[in-house]
C-alpha positions as CSV (number, residue, x, y, z in Angstrom):
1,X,-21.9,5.2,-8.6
2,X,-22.6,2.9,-11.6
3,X,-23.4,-0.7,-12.1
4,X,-20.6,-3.0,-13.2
5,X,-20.8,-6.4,-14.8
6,X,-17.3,-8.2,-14.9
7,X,-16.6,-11.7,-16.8
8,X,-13.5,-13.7,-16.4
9,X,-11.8,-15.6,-19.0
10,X,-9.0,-18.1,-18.7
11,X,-5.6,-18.2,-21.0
12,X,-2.8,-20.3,-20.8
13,X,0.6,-18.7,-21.5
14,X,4.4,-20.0,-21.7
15,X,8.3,-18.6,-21.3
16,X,10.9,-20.7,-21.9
17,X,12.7,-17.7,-19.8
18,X,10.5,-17.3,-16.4
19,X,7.0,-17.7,-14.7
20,X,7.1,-14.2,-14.1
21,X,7.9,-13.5,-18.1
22,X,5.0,-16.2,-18.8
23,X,2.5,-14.2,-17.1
24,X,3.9,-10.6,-19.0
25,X,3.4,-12.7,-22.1
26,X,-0.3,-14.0,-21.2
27,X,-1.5,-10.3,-20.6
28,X,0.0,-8.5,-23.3
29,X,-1.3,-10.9,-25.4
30,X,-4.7,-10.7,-24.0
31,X,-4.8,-6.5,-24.1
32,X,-5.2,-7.3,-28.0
33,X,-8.5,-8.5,-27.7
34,X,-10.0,-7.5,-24.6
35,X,-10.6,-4.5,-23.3
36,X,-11.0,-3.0,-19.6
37,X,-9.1,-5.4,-18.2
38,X,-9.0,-5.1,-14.1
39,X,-7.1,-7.9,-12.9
40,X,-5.4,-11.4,-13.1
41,X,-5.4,-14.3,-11.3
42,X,-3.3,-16.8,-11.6
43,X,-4.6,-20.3,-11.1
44,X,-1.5,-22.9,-11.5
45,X,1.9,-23.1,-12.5
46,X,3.4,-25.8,-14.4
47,X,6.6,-26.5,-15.8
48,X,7.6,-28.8,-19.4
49,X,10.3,-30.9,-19.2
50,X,12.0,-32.3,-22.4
51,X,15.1,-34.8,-21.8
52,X,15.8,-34.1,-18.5
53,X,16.0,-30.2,-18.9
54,X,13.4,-27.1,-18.0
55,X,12.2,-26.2,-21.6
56,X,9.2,-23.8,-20.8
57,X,7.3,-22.1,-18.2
58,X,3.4,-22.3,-18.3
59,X,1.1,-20.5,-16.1
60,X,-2.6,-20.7,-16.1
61,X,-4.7,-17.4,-15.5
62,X,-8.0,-15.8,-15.3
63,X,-8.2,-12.5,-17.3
64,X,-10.9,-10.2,-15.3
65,X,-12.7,-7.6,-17.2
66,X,-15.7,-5.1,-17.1
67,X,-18.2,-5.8,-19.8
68,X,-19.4,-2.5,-21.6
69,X,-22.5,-0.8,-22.0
């Protein structure tokens, strides 16, 4: 079996819709730039209210991915 090296990065994504569209948002977003992605992990929820009202969905993640060769 072969060595592996993973890093973690952290993004910060929002829906107006949904935490769970939030997140679907965050990691298509991050396919575009990283490759080999294994697996998220979602460090916090938040939520932005403007006049009283829910106005977007935020979620903070860590992106985990193997580093290549």
């Amino acid at each position: 079996m072969s060595s592996r090296v993973a890093r973690v990065t952290e993004i910060i994504a929002g829906s107006p819709n949904s935490f769970e569209d939030a997140v679907k948002i965050g990691f298509e977003r991050a396919t575009k730039t990283l490759r080999g992605i294994t697996g998220l992990r979602i460090v916090e929820f938040r939520i932005a209210v403007e006049d009283s009202k829910i106005v977007e969905y935020r979620v903070r993640m860590e992106v985990i991915f193997v580093l290549e060769n």
